[in-house]
C-alpha positions as CSV (number, residue, x, y, z in Angstrom):
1,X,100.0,170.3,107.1
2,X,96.6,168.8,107.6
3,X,96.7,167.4,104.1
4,X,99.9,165.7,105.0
5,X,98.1,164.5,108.3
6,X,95.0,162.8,106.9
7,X,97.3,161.0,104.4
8,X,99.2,159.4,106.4
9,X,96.6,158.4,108.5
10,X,95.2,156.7,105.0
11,X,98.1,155.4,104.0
12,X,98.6,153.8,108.0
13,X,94.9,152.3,107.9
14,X,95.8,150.6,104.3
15,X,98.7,149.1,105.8
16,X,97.1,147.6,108.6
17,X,93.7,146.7,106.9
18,X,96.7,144.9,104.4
19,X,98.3,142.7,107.0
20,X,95.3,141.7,108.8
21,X,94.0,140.0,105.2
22,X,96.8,138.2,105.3
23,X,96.6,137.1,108.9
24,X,96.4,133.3,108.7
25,X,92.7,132.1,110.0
26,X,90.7,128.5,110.3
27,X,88.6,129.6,107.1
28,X,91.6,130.1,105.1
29,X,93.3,126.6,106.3
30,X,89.9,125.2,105.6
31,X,89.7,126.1,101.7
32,X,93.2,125.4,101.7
33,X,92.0,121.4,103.1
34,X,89.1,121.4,100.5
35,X,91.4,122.6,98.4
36,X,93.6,119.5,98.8
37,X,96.8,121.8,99.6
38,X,97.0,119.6,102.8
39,X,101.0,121.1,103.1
40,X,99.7,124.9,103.4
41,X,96.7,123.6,105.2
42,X,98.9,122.4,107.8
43,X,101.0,125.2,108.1
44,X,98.0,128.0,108.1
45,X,97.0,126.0,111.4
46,X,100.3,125.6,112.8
47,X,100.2,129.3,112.6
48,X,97.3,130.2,114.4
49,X,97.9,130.8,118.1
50,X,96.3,127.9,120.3
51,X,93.2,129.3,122.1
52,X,90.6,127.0,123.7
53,X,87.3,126.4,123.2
54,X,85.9,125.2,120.0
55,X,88.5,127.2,117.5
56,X,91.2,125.0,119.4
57,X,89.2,122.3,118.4
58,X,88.6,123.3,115.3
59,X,92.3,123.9,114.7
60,X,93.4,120.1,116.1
61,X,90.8,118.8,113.6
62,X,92.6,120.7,110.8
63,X,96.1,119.5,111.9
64,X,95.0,115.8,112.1
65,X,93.5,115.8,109.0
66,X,96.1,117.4,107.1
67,X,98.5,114.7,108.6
68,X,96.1,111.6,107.7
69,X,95.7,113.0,103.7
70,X,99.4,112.4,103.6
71,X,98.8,108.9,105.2
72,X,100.9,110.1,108.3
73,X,98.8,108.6,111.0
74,X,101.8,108.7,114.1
75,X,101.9,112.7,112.9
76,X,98.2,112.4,113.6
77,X,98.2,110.7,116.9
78,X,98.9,113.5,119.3
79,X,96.6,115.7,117.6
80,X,93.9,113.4,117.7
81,X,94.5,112.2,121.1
82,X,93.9,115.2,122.3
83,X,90.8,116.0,120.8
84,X,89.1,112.6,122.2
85,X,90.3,114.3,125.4
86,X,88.2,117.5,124.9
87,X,85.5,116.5,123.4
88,X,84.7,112.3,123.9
89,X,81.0,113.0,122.8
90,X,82.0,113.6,119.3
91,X,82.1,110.0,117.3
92,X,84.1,111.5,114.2
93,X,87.1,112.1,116.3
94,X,86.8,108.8,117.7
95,X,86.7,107.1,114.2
96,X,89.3,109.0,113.2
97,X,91.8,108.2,116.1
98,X,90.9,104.6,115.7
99,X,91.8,104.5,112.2
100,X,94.9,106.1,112.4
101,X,95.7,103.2,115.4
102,X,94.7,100.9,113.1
103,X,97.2,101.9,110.6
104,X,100.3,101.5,113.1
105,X,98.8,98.4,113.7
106,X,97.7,99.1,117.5
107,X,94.8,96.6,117.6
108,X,93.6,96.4,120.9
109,X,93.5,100.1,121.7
110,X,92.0,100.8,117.5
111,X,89.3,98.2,118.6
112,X,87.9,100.1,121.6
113,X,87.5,103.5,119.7
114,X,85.5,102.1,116.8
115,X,83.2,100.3,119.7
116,X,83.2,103.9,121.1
117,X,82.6,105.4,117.6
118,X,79.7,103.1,117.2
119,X,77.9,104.9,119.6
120,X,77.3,108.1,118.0
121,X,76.2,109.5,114.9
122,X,77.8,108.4,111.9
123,X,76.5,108.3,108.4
124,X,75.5,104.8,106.8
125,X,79.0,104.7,104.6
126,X,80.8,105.5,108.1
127,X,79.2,102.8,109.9
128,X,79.4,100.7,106.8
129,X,83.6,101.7,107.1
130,X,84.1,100.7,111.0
131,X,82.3,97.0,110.4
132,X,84.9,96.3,107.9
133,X,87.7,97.6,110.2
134,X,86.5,95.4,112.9
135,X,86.7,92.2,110.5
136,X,89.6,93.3,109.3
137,X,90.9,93.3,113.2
138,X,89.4,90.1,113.9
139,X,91.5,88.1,111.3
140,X,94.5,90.2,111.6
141,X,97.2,89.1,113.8
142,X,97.6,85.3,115.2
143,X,98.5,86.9,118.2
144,X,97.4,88.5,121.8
145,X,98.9,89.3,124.5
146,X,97.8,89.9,127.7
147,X,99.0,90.9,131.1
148,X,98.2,92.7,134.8
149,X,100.2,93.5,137.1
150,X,98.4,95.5,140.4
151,X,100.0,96.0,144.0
152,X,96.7,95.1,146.1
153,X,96.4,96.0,149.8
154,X,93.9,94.2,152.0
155,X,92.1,93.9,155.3
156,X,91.5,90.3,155.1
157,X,92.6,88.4,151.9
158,X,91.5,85.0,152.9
159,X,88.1,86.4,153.9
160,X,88.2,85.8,157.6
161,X,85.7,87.9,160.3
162,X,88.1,89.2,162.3
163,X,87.3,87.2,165.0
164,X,90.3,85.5,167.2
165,X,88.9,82.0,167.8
166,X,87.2,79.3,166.0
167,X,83.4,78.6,167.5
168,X,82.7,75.2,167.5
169,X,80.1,73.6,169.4
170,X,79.9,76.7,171.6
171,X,83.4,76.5,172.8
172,X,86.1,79.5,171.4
173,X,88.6,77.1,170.5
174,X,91.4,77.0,168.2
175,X,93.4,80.7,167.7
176,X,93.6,81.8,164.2
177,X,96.9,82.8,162.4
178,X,97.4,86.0,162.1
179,X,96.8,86.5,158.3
180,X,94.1,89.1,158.2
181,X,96.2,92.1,156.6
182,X,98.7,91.7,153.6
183,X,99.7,93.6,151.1
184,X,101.1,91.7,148.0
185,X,100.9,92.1,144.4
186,X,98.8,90.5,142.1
187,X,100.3,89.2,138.3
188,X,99.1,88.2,135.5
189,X,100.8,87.0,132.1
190,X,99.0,85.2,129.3
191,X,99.3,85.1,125.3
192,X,96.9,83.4,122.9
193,X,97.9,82.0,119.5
194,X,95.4,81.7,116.4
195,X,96.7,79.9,113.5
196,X,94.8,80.3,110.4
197,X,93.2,77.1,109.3
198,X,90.9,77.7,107.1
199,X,89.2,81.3,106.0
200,X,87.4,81.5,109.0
201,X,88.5,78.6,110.9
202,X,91.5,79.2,113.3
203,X,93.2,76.7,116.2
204,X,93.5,78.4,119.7
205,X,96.6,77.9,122.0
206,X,96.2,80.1,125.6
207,X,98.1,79.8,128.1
208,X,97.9,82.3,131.5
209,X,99.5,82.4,134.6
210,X,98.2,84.5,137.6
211,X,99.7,84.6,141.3
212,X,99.8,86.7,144.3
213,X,103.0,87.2,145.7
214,X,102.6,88.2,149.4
215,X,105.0,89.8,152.1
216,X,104.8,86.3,153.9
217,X,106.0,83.8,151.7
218,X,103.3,81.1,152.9
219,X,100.4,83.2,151.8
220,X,101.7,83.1,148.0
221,X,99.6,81.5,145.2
222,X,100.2,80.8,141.5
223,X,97.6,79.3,139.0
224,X,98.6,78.2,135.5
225,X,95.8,77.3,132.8
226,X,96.2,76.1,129.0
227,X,93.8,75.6,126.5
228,X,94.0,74.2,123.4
229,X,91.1,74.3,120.9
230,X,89.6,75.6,117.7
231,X,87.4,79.5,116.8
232,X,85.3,80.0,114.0
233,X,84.4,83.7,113.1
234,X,81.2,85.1,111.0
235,X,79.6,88.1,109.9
236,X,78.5,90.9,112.5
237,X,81.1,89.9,114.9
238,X,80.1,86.1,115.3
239,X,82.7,83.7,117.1
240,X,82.0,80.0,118.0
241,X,85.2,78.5,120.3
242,X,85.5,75.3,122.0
243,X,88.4,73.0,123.3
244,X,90.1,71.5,126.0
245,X,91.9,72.6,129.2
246,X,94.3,71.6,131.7
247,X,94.8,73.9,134.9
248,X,97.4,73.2,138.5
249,X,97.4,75.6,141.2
250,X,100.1,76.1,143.6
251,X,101.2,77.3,146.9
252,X,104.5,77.2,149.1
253,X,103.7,73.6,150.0
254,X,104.1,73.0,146.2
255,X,101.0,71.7,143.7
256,X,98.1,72.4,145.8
257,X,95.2,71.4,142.4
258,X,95.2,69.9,139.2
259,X,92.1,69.9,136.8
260,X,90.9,68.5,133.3
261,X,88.2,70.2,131.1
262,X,86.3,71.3,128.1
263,X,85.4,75.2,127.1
264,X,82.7,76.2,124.7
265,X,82.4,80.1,124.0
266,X,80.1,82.2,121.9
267,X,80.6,86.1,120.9
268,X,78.4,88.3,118.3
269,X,76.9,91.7,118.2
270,X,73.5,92.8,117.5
271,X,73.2,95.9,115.6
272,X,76.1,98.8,115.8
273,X,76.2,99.3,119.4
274,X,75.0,95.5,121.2
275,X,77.5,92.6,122.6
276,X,76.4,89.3,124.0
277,X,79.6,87.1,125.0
278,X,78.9,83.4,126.7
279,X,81.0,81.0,127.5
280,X,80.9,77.8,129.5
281,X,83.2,75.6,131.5
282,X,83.4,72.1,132.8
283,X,86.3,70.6,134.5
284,X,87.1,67.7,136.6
285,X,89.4,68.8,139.8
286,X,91.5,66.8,142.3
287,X,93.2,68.2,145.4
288,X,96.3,66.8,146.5
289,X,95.6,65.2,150.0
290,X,92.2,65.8,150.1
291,X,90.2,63.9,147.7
292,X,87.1,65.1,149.2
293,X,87.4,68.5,147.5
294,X,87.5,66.9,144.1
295,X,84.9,66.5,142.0
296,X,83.5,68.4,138.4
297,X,83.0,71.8,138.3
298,X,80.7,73.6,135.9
299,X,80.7,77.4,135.5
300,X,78.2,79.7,133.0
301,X,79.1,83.2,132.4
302,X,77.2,85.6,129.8
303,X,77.7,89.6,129.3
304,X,75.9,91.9,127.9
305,X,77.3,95.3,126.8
306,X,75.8,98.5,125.3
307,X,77.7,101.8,123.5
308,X,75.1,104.3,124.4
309,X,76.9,107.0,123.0
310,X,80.5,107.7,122.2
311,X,81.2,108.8,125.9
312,X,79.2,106.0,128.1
313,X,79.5,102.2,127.9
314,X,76.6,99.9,130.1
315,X,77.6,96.7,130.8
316,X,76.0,93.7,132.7
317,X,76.3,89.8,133.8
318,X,75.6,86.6,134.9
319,X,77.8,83.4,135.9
320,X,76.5,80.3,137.7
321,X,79.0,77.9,138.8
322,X,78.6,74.2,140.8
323,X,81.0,72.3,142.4
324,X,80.2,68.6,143.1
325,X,82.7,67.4,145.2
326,X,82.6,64.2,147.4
327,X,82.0,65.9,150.8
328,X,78.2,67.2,150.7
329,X,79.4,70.1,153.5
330,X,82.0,71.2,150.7
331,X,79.7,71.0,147.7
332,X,78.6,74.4,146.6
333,X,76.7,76.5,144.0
334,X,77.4,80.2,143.7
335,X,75.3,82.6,141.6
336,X,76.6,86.4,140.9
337,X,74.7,89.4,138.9
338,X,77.1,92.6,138.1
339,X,76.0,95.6,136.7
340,X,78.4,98.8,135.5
341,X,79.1,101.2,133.2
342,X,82.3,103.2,132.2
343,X,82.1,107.4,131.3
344,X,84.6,109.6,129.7
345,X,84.0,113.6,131.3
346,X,85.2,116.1,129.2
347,X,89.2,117.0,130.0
348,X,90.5,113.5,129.7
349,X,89.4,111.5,133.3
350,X,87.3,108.2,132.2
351,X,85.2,107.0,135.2
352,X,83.8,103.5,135.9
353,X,81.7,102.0,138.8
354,X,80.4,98.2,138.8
355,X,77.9,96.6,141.4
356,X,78.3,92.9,141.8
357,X,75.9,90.7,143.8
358,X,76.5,86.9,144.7
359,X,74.7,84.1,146.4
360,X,76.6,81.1,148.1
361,X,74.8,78.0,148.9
362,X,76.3,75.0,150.4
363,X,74.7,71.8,150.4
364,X,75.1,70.5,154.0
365,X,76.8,71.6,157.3
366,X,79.9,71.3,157.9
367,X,80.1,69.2,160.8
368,X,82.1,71.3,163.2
369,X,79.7,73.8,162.9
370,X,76.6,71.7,163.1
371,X,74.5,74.5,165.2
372,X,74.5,76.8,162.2
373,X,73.2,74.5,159.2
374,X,74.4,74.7,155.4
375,X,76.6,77.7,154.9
376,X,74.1,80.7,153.3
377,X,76.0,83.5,152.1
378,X,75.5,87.0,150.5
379,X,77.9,89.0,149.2
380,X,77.6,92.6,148.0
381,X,80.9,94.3,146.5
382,X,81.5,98.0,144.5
383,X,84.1,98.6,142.2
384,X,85.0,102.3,141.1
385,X,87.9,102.6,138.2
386,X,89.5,106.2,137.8
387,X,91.9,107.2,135.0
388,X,93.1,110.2,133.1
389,X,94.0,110.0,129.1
390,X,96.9,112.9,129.3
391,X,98.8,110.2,131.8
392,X,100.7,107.6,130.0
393,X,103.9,106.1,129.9
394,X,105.0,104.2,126.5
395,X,101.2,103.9,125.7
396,X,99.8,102.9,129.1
397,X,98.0,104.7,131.0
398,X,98.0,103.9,135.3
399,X,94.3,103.0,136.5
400,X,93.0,103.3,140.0
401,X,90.9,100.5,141.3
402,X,89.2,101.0,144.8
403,X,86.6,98.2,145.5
404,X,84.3,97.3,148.8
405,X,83.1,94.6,150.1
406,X,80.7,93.1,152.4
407,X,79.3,89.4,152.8
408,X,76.8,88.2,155.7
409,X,76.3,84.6,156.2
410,X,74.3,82.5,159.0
411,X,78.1,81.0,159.7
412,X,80.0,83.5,161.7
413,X,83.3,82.5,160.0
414,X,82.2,83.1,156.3
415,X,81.1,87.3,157.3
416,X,83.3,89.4,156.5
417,X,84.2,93.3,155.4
418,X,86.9,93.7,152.6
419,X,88.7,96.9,151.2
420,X,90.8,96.6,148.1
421,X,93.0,99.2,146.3
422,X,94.7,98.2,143.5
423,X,96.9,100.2,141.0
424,X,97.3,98.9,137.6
425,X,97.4,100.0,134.1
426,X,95.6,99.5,130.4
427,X,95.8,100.2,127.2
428,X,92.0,100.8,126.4
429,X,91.5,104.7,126.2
């Protein structure tokens, strides 16, 4: 009876020891990979229970793969997706996920994960691979889109103080309207065409429209600008634009402004991870009514962003702008420095948080306010961005914008406190 016993127990621990070797496991669908059986690969992972951690990493990284072997990058996409989501420091998932976008032809979105990508460690041939799919990208389609559309509450759009009456000379006169809380929504629609010319020569047609669009109809603003010129694009990201512009703004009243320019832009990058952007403006603007507010206008901009790695992006900049207009109390020059950066946390959320400061000098007093001398402003503002990569809808994802600001001038009427929360959405994640 014992003899019967012992043999059966053999005979049981065979069997078992038997169907745990063939047990699928992640070394087994990675020979398989190596192996170039992408087919059984993909179906020795598909077998494996999900577990978390790095074998459920391990296991997405196998799937994805398998799916991009067989040149099936939308099979790839949710697999990939989510491993950017767990693990944003690591640059090969990033590559990856941006070459599968650029294979369904998503541009914009294939674009800002081999920026990402850039950022990390990558061997030369990789590096080598994502500088030829950003050229590729730049000459690719003669056409962009763009468009925002955010519901913005706030205490005081038109930057008023709060205070009830106008001080002039001493004397409260003059009751303000009662415009100091709205809440509207903010649009913006715009395309931009790029014919090929040349090689590297293309024309330049924008056109964008922005307005706010406020619970009383007299507050509502719209603001069209078109410009029409040439771009010329080099090695390491190089682009050299210039043209001509024509720009009206309007109001409930009707055509409030109407303006004539020129636009010259530069672009390039300096080394893997390094942007510098610059562009300048000069136009000539008339105001219906009050030809005092005309005059040219000339605004700088430059920016300056950094990949530091594949989960944090710094970026910073200038603008200087000067409005010569006929009245000296309405001539102004305003200087602003911003500073930010943007971080993707392990899970999914992507955080960002800018700091923007601005100067605002006037060149004489306005003379209703003589007591207080040319207007002297300071204005301090933070801007924090939330979003989460697991929340979309048809490939956006919603963004959360909460910003605060605060300005302090020697004129009573140009201090002011201002709280904005705006909900929006983007593609760039």
């Amino acid at each position: 009876m014992k003899r019967y016993a012992l043999a059966w127990g053999l005979v049981c621990l065979v069997g078992i020891t038997g169907a745990s070797a063939q047990e699928p496991t992640l070394a087994q669908a990675e020979r398989q990979l190596v192996a170039e059986d992408t087919a059984a690969a993909r179906q020795t992972a598909e077998g494996l229970s999900s577990a978390d951690g790095d074998a459920e990493i391990q296991r997405l990284w196998l799937l994805a793969l398998s799916h991009m072997r067989e040149d099936a990058p939308r099979a790839a996409l949710p697999h990939l997706e989510r491993l950017v989501t767990l693990a944003p420091d690591t640059a090969r998932f990033r590559l990856e996920l941006a070459r599968a976008l650029y294979l369904i032809e998503d541009n914009e979105r294939a674009y800002h994960h081999f920026q990402f990508a850039l950022g990390g460690s990558l061997s030369l041939s990789e590096i080598a691979t994502v500088h030829e799919y950003l050229h590729a990208m730049e000459r690719r389609k003669p056409w962009q889109g763009h468009a925002r559309v955010a519901v913005v509450s706030q205490s005081n759009p038109w930057h008023r103080s709060g205070e009830d009456f106008v001080d002039i000379g001493g004397k409260l006169l003059l009751p303000v309207p009662e415009v100091e809380s709205a809440t509207g929504l903010e649009i913006g629609l715009g395309a931009t065409h790029l014919p090929r010319l040349s090689r590297d020569l293309h024309a330049r047609l924008h056109l964008m429209a922005t307005g706010q669009i406020f619970e009383k109809s007299d507050l509502n603003r719209w603001h069209l600008r078109g410009e029409m010129g040439l771009l010329s694009l080099g090695d390491h990201g190089r682009q050299i634009g210039g043209g001509v512009s024509l720009q009206a703004a309007y109001g409930a009243s009707g055509r409030i402004m109407h303006g004539v320019g020129i636009y010259a832009s530069f672009q390039q990058r300096f080394g893997d991870r390094t942007r510098l952007a610059m562009r300048m403006t000069a136009d000539q603007l008339s105001y219906r009514g009050l030809p005092q507010l005309g005059g040219p206008r000339i605004t700088t901009a430059m920016e300056l962003s950094r990949i530091v790695s594949p989960q944090l992006r710094l970026q910073g900049g200038v603008q200087l702008a000067h409005h010569h207009t006929e009245a000296a109390f309405h001539r102004r020059s305003t200087g602003a420095v911003s500073l930010g950066g943007e971080y993707a946390l392990r899970g999914g959320m992507i955080a960002g948080l800018e700091a923007r400061y601005t100067h605002i000098r006037v060149a004489e007093a306005n003379p209703l306010q003589l007591q207080y001398g040319p207007e002297r402003s300071n204005r301090m503002g933070i801007t924090a961005r939330l979003m989460h990569r697991d929340y979309t809808m048809r490939g956006f994802a919603p963004v959360l914008i909460m910003g605060y600001e605060r300005q302090s001038s020697n004129v009573p009427r140009q201090s002011f406190d201002n709280l904005r929360v705006s909900l929006g959405a983007t593609r760039n994640f």
